[in-house]
C-alpha positions, 0 to 999 in steps of 0.5 A, a space after each residue: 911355026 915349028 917350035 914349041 908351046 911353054 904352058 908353065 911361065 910366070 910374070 911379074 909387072 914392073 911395079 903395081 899400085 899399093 895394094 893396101 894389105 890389112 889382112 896378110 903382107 901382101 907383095 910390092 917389087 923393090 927396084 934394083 936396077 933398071 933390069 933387077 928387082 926383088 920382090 917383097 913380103 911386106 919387108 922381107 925379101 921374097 925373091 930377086 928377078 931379072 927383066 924378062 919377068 916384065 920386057 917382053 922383048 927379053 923375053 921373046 929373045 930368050 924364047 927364040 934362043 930356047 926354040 919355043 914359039 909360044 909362052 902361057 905367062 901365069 901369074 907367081 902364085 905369090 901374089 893370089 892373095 887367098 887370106 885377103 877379103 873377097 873385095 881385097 882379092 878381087 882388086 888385087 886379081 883385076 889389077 895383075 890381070 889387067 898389067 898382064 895384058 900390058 905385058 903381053 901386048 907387044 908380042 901377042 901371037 907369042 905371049 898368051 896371058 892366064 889370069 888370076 881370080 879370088 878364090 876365096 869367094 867362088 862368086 867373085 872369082 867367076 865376074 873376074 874370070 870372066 872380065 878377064 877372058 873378055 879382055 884377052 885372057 886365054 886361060 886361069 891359073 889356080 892356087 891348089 888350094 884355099 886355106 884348109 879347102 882343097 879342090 873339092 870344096 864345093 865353091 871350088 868345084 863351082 868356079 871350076 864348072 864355071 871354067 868348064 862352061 866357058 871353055 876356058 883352060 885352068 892351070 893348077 900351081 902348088 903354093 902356100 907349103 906347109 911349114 915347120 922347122 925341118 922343112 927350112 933346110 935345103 929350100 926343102 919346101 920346094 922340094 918335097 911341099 910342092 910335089 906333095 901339094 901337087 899330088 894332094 890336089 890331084 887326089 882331091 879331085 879324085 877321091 873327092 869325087 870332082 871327076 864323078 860329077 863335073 863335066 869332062 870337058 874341063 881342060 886342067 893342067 897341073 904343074 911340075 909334073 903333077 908332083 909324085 902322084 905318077 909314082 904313087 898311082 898304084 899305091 893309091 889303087 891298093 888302098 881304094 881297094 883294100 881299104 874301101 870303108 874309108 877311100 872308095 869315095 870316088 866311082 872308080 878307083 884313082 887310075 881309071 881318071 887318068 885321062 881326065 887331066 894334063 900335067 907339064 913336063 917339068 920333072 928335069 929328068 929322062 927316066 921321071 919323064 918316061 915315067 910320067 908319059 907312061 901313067 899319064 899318056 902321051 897326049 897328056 903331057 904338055 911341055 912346062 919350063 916353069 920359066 924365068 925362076 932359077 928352079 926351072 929348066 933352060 933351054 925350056 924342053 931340054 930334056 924332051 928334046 934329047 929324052 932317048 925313051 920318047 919316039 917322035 910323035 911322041 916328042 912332038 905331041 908334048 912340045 907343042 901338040 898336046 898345048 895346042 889341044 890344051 889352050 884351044 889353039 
């Protein structure tokens, strides 16, 4: 093959058991049609999808038009569950998991499933991580935080060795955006909350020393781009050092972990994605789509495709090398 690899894909299943939700509404699919469906929180409507969340023969025909090979399909980070009981978690986890693997039985050379894990509890998220795995998951996908707790809290860190020592893949999505009135204009959580939760997380892992002490070997990915952080490399070296009483908490300032995580590609524009190859490193960018949401990009890896600042190796590097690297292909 000599397509591309799409590392940031969601799913959602046709329908799933009643998940009994006592702590938060928890998601159930509303069936339109047999090719629409809306997804609902308890009774308000989340977000309207269309079959290529679940056929996979849809699917693979919409890969096939866009030119990629391979899709990682995490899960919508809807559906974590982080506010249920660690024993609620962990069944809701299990039974997406498990109708993952249904999803993409039919194609599995070209569908490659990420589980999801009970974040809440860093025990039960290791038993899932590694049922899953077991069961043909090929990597996680991670909520950038849990409540108040960002990557650095110690339960965390310890699921995140734990993903290190089994040497499987992590994929950290932004979720659970702050709220307030001035953030419901202009989907303006999506626009502004997601890259901020995105550089967030990333910070957290640095400044809150992850990158110190855990092991190098971790292969983590974060979505869209990494958020702003590229842009805000720089400011962040500045305040390490000019305000080291408070931010040198990390060994080394925050560039010197440049290599130590990938990033999608999914910035949708030519001069972001000079950008973000230029901080991160060619051979840290992996293509992403974010497909099949309306704010993702179509045909995935358009703007790699045509991007007039990236030479070929380059190019060929994000649209399926650096993947490969990544999911251990």
């Amino acid at each position: 093959m000599s397509g591309s690899v799409d590392v940031h894909t969601h799913y959602v299943p046709r329908g799933w058991p009643d998940l009994g939700s006592v702590d938060e509404p928890l998601p159930w699919l509303r069936i339109d049609s047999e090719r629409d469906a809306m997804i609902m929180m308890g009774s308000k409507e989340f977000r309207a999808i269309r079959d290529n969340c679940w056929d996979a023969e849809v699917r693979v025909g919409e890969m096939d038009a866009d030119g990629v090979d391979v899709q990682v399909l995490s899960p919508t980070p809807a559906f974590f569950s982080y506010g249920q009981s660690p024993v609620q978690g962990a069944k809701i986890s299990a039974i997406f998991n498990d109708l993952a693997l249904d999803i993409c039985a039919p194609a599995p050379e070209r569908l490659l499933p990420f589980c999801q894990v009970p974040l809440q509890d860093p025990d039960a998220a290791c038993r899932e991580l590694e049922r899953s795995i077991a069961n043909g998951h090929r990597g996680v996908e991670i909520g950038n935080h849990v409540g108040e707790r960002d990557l650095d809290s110690a339960g965390i860190v310890t699921f995140l060795q734990h993903a290190a020592a089994l040497d499987v893949p992590v994929f950290v999505h932004p979720w659970d955006m702050a709220t307030s009135t001035r953030l419901d204009r202009w989907m303006a959580q999506w626009l502004t909350g997601m890259p901020a939760e995105t550089h967030l997380s990333i910070l957290a892992l640095i400044l809150g020393g992850v990158f110190d002490r855990i092991d190098p070997g971790l292969r983590i990915c974060f979505a869209h781009g990494g958020g702003s952080f590229a842009f805000w490399v720089g400011r962040m070296d500045n305040a390490w050092h000019q305000r080291h009483d408070v931010i040198g908490t990390s060994e080394h300032p925050p560039s010197h972990y440049l290599g130590r995580f990938y990033t999608d590609s999914v910035v949708f524009d030519h001069r972001a994605l000079r950008l973000l190859v230029d901080t991160i490193g060619a051979d840290r960018v992996l293509l992403g789509s974010d497909y099949p949401y309306p704010l993702g990009e179509r045909p995935a890896g358009r703007v790699v495709r045509t991007s007039p600042h990236l030479g070929e190796a380059e190019r060929r590097a994000i649209l399926r090398g650096n993947a490969e690297t990544f999911l251990g292909l």
